[in-house]
C-alpha positions in Angstrom: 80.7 91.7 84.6 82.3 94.1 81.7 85.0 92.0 80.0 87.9 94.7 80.5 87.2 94.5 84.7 90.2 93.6 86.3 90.2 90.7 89.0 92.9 91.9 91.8 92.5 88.8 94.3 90.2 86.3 95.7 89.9 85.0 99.4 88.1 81.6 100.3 85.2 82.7 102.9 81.6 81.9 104.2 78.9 84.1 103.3 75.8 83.7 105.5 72.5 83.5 104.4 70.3 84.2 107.4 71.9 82.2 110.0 73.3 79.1 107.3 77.0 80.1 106.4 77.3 79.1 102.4 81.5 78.5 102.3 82.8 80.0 99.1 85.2 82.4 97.3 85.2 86.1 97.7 86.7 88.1 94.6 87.5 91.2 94.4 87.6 93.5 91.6 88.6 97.2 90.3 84.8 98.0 90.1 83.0 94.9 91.9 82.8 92.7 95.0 81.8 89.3 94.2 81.0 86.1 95.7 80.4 82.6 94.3 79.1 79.6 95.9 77.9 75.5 94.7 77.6 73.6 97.6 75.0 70.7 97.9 73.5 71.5 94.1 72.9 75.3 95.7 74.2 77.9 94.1 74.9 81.8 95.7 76.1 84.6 93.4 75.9 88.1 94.7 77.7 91.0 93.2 78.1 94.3 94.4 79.4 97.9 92.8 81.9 99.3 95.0 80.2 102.9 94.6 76.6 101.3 95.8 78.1 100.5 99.4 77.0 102.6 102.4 79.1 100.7 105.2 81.8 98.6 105.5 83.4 97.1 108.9 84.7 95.0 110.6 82.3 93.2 113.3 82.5 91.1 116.2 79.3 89.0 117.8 78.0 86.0 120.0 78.2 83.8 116.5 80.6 85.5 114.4 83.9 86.0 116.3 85.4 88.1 113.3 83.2 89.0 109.7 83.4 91.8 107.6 79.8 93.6 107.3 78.6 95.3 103.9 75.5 97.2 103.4 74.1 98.1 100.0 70.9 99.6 99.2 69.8 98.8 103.5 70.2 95.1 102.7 73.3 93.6 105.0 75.5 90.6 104.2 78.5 89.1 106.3 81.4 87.3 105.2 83.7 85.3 108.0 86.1 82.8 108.0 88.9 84.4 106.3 92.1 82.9 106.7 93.7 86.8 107.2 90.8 88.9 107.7 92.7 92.5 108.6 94.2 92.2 105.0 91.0 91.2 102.9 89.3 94.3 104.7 92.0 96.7 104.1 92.2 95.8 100.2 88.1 96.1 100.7 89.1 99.4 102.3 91.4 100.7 99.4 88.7 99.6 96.9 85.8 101.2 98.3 87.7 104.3 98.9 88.7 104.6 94.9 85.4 104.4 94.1 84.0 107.6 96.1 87.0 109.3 94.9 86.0 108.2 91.3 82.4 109.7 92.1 82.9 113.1 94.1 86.8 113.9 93.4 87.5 113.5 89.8 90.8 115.8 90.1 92.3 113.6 92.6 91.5 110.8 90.5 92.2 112.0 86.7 95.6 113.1 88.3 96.1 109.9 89.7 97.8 107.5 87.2 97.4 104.3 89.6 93.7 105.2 89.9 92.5 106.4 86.2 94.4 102.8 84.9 92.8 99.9 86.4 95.4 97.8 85.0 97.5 99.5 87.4 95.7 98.1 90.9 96.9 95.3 92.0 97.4 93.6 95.2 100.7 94.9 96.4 100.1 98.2 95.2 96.6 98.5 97.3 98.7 97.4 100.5 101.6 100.0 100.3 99.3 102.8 99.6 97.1 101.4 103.0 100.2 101.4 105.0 101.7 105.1 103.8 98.3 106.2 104.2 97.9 104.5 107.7 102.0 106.0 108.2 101.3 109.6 107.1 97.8 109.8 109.4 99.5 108.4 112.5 102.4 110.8 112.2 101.1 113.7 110.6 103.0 113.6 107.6 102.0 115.1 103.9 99.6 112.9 102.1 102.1 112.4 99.0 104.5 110.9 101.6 105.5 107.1 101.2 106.5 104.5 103.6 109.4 103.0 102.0 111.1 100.5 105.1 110.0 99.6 108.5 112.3 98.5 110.9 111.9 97.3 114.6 114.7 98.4 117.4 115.1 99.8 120.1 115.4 104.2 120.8 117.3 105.5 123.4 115.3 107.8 125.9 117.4 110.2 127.6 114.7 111.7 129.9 113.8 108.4 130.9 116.9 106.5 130.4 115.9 103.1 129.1 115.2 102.1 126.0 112.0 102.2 124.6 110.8 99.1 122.2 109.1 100.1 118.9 109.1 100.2 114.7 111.1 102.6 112.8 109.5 103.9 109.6 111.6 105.9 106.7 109.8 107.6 104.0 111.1 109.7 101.4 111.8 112.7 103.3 111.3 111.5 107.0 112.8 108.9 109.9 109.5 108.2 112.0 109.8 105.6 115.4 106.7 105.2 117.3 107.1 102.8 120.3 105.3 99.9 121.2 105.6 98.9 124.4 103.3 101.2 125.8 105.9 103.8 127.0 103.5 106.2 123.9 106.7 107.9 122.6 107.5 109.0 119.0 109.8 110.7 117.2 109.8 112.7 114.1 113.0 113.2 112.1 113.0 115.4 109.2 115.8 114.4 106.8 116.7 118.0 106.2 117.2 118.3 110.1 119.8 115.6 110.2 123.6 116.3 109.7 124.8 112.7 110.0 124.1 108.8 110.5 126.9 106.8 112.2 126.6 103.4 113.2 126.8 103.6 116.8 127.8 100.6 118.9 128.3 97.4 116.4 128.3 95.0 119.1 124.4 96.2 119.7 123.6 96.8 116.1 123.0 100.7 116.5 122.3 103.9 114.6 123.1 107.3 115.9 121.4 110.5 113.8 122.3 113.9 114.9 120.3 116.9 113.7 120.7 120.3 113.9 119.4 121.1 117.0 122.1 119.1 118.7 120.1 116.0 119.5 121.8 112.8 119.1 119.1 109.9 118.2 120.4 106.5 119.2 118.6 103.2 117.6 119.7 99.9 118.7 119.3 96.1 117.4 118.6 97.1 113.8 118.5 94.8 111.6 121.3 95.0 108.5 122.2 98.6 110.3 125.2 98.7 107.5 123.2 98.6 105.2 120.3 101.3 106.5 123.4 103.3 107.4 124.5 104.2 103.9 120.8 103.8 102.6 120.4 107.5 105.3 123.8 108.7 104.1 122.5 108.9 100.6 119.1 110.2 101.3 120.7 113.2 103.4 123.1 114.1 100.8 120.3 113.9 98.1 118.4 115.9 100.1 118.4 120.0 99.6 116.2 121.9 101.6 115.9 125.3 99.8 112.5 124.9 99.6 112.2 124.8 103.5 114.0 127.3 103.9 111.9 129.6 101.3 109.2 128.4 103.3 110.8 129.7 106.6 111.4 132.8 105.1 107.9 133.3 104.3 106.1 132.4 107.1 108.6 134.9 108.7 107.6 137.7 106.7 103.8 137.2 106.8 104.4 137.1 110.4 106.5 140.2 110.4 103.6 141.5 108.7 100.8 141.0 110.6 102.7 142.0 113.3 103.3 145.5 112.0 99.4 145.6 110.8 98.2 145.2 114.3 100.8 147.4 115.5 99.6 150.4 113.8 95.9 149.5 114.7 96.9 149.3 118.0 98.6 152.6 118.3 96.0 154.5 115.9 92.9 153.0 118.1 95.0 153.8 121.4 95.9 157.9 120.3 92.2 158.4 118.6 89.8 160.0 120.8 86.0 160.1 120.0 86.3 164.0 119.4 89.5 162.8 117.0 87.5 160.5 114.8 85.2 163.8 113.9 86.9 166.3 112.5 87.0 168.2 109.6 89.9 168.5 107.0 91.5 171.4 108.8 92.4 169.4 111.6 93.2 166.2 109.7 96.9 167.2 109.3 97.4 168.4 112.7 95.8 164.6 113.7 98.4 163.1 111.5 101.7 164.7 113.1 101.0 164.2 116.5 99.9 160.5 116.0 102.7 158.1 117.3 103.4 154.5 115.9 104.1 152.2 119.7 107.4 150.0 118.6 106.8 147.9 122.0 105.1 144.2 121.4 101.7 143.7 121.9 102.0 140.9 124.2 104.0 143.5 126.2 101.8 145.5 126.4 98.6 143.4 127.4 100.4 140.8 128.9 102.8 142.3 131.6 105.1 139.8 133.0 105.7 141.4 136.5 103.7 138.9 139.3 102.0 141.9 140.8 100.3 143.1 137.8 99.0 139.4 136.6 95.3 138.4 137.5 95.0 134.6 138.4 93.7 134.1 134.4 97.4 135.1 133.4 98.9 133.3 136.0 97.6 130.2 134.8 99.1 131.3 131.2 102.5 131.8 132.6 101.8 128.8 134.4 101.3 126.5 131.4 104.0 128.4 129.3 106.7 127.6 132.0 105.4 123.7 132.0 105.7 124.1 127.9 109.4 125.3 128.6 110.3 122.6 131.3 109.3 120.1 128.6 111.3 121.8 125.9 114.0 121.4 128.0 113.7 117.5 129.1 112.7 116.2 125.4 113.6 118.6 122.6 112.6 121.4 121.1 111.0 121.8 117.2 109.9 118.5 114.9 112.7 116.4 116.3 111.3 116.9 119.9 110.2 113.2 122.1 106.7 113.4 121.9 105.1 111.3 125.3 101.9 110.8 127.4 103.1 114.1 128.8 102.7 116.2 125.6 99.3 114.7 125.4 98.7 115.6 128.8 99.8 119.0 128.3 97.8 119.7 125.3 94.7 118.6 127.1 95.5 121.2 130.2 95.8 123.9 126.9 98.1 125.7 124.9 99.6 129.2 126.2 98.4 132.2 123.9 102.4 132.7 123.6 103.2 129.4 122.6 99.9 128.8 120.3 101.3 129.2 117.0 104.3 127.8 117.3 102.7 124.5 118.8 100.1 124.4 116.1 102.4 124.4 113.4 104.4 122.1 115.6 101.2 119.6 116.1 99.3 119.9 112.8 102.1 118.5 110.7 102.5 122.0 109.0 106.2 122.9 110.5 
């Protein structure tokens, strides 16, 4: 290997040969995956460039219980007996996935100091990025988002009204809890949406955060809750949320806009007659003045909400809007809003044409 290739830890493993497992000691580079093996006067190298690798995964079968299976160039080889198998493959993970980036997105990686400076991968450093990359996937978070504590406790379910087992995860600008106990709630918290963090009950080790939406959040049997208390406090007062709120302002106005837009199309394809579209210049001025700009809403328009005028398609669209509404009600309204089995279910039935927008801002991660 090049002398200036970085070593960033090695597991003891087997690595079979056909059906013979050769027990050894898996290393694991910046650029390479390497094994070594002397057993019984035999001796295994095998080395492998971390850009050459087509599949890696984790497998399960009659004889291996638990190995991790690379393929390079169509030839397979298995490695098992790891003493912490989920962590060697996510560092195999994190390793593999710097070198496509290296190959196909050399913007992401140039810009990337931990990434153009091998000296600056290392163990630890490959296992936070894999969990705020795991973090900001499983709650729809921005990508540049870091998981920075993980606590487990207990969240307070009004609608339900127990309390619901699970992990709370704080990054830099967000209070996440996803549950645990198979209850499938989860909560997103913007820190620019909260307005303050008490400590609840002491006795019970809580947490209350209020927002502005006037939800109170209560989190119970948190460890060092003092402590996590004024660590919140100081993150809320640091931060500012002008940018949100430019943000707000324009998605308002493009909306505004395209409103307006299809306003005028509307009314100009609703006054124009065939004989209208072709006519000379004498008549284009008298076209002009008696054309009328409609200041009612489209979905007024199209969408009447009197029962007798609604087919059975728009009663099912009023139908899912009101069961959109009921939830709103029950558990929140916005980012802060209890997300259950019943959201899920909800989206499955389909999204009313009123409500799409909102919802997919709501659902993408983008609100």
């Amino acid at each position: 290997l090049p002398e200036q290739e970085k070593l960033v830890t090695y597991y003891s493993c087997s690595y079979w040969k056909g059906r013979v497992p050769c027990q050894g000691w898996l290393y694991l580079s910046t650029n390479f995956l390497s094994f070594y093996s002397f057993l019984l006067g035999a001796e295994i190298k095998l080395t492998i460039s971390w850009d050459e690798i087509s599949k890696l995964e984790k497998t399960s079968n009659v004889i291996l219980t638990e190995s991790i299976h690379v393929c390079s160039h169509g030839e397979d080889h298995y490695f098992s007996m790891f003493l912490h198998i989920s962590e060697t493959f996510l560092l195999m993970e994190q390793l593999a996935n710097y070198a496509v980036k290296r190959l196909f997105d050399k913007e992401t990686f140039e810009n990337d100091l931990v990434l153009h400076d091998p000296l600056q991968i290392t163990k630890r450093g490959l296992e936070s990025r894999a969990h705020s990359e795991q973090f900001s996937a499983f709650f729809r978070l921005p990508k540049e988002e870091t998981l920075k504590e993980v606590h487990e406790c207990f969240l307070w379910v009004p609608f339900s009204h127990c309390n619901s087992h699970g992990k709370m995860c704080i990054s830099e600008n967000y209070i996440c809890f996803a549950s645990q106990d198979g209850s499938l709630c989860s909560v997103i918290i913007p820190l620019r949406e909260v307005i303050g963090v008490d400590k609840a009950d002491p006795a019970n080790r809580g947490v209350s955060i209020s927002t502005k939406g006037k939800t109170a959040f209560r989190f119970s049997e948190v460890r060092d809750f003092e402590q996590l208390v004024a660590k919140l406090r100081m993150k809320c007062s640091a931060t500012s949320s002008p940018q949100h709120c430019c943000l707000k302002e324009c998605l308002a106005f493009i909306t505004t806009t395209f409103n307006l837009f299809f306003l005028k199309v509307s009314a100009s394809s609703a006054t124009d007659s065939p004989k209208d579209l072709d006519v000379g210049p004498s008549k284009m001025g008298q076209r002009d003045n008696s054309k009328t700009v409609s200041t009612e809403a489209l979905m007024t328009v199209y969408h009447p909400q009197d029962a007798e005028n609604l087919d059975s398609k728009m009663l099912k669209e009023k139908m899912k809007e009101q069961s959109w509404n009921i939830l709103f009600v029950e558990r929140g309204h916005g980012v802060s809003m209890f997300r259950t089995k019943k959201t899920r279910d909800l989206v499955v039935r389909g999204i009313p044409e009123a409500l799409r927008g909102e919802l997919w801002l709501l659902f993408s991660g983008t609100a």
